[in-house]
Wavefront OBJ file of the C-alpha trace (Angstrom):
o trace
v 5.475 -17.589 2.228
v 2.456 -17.470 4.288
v -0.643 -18.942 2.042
v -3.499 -16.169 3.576
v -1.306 -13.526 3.195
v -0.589 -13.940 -0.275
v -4.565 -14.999 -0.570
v -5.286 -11.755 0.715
v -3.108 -9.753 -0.985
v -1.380 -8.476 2.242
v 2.801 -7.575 1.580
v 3.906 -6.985 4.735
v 2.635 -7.081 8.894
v 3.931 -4.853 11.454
v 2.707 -4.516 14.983
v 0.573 -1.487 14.282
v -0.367 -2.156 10.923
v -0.052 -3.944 7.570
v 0.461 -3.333 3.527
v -2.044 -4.764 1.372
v -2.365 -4.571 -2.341
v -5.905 -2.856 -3.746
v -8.177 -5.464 -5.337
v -9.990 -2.646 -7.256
v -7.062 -1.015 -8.141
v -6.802 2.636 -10.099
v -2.830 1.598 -10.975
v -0.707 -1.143 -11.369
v 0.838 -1.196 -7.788
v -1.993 0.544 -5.845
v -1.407 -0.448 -2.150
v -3.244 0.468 1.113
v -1.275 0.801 4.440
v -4.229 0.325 7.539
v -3.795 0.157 11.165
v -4.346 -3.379 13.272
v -7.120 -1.543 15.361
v -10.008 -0.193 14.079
v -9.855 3.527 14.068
v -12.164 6.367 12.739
v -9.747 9.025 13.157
v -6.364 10.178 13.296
v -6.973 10.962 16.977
v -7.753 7.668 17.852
v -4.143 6.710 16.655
v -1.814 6.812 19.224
v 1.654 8.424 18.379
v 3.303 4.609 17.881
v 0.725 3.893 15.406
v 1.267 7.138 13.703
v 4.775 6.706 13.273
v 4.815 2.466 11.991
v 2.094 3.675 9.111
v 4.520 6.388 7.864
v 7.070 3.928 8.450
v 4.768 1.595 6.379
v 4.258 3.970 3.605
v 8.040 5.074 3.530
v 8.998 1.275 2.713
v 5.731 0.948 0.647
v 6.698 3.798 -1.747
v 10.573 2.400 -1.786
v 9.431 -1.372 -2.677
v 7.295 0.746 -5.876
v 10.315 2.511 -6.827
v 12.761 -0.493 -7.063
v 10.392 -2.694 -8.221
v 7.551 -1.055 -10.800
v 9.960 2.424 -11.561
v 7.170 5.019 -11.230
v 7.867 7.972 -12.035
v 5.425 9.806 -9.186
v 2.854 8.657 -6.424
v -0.635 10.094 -5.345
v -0.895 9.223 -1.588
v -3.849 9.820 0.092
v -5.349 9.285 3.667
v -8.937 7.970 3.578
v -11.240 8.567 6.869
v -14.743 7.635 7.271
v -17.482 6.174 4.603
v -17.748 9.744 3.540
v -14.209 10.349 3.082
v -13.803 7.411 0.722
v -12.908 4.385 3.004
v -16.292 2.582 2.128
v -17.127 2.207 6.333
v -15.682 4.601 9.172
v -12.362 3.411 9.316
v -9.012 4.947 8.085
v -6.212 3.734 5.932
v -3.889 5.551 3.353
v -3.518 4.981 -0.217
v -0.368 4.534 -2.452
v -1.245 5.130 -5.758
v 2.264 4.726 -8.311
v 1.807 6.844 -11.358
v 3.802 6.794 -14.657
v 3.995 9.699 -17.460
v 0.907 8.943 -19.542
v -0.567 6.985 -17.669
v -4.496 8.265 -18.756
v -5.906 6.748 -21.518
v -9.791 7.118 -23.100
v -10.872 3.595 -21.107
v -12.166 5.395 -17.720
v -13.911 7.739 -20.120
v -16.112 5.792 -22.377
v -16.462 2.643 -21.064
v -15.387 3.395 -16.967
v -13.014 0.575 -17.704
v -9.596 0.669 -16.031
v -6.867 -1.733 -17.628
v -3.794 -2.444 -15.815
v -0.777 -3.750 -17.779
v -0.367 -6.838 -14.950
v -1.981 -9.301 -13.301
v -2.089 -9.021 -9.109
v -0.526 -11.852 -8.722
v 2.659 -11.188 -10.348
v 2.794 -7.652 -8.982
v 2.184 -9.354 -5.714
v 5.261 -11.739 -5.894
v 7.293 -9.089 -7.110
v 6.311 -6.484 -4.621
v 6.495 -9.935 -1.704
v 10.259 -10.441 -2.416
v 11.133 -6.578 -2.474
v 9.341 -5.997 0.840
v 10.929 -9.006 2.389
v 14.870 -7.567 1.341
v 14.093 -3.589 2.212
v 12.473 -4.628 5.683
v 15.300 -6.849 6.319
v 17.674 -4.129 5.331
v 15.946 -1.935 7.711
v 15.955 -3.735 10.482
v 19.945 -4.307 10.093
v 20.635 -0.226 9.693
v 19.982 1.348 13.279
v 16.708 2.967 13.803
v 15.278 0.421 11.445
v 12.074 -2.071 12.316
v 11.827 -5.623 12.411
v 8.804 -7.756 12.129
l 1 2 3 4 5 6 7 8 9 10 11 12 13 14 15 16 17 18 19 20 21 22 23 24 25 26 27 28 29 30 31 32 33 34 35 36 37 38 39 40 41 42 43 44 45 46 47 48 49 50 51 52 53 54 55 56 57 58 59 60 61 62 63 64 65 66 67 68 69 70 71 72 73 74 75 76 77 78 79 80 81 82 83 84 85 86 87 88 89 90 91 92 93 94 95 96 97 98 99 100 101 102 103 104 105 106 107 108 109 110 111 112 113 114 115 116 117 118 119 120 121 122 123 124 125 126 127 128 129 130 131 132 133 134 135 136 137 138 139 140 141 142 143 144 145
């Protein structure tokens, strides 16, 4: 296992792109999937790049489902500062959500707990990615690293 990666919180790395686990999440399992080159806009991306981040979120939401059991997902495509993505870049969140998962914390204290520590979720979420990718890349049509 590569020491950065798992410093860094990054899952997987593609040749357009790479999963990486939120360090500020809003779930247990919150994971961004961001192109290799710095883009502003989905025009900038060219149709290869397009196609390996849904690829990228396809797996992403798969490794969720077999390994934290959600029981839905918000996905959401950040672009710009304004937009959300804190500079003018773009990525796309993967947000798992579970039946009940709101509680009072956000509301009187803006205090998020999640049930796990990243570190766990990350080796869990490692191995799954490893196996699915591998998979993939066995079944025709599928990627390999």
């Amino acid at each position: 296992m590569d020491r950065q990666n798992e410093k860094n919180f990054i899952l997987w790395q593609s040749n357009y792109g790479f999963v990486i686990m939120n360090k500020f999440p809003y779930n247990n399992g919150h994971l961004m999937v961001v192109p290799r080159r710095h883009c502003i806009d989905l025009d900038q991306l060219s149709n290869e790049e397009l196609q390996e981040l849904f690829y990228l979120l396809k797996v992403s939401t798969q490794a969720l489902k077999e390994c934290l059991h959600p029981h839905g997902f918000n996905i959401g495509i950040n672009i710009g500062n304004v937009g959300g993505a804190g500079e003018d870049h773009i990525h796309l969140h993967i947000v798992p959500r579970w039946r009940g998962d709101t509680n009072f914390m956000p509301v009187l204290s803006e205090t998020k707990i999640i049930p796990e520590y990243l570190e766990k979720t990350y080796q869990k979420l490692n191995c799954t990615f490893r196996d699915l990718i591998r998979k993939k890349g066995r079944q025709k049509g599928g990627r390999k690293k």
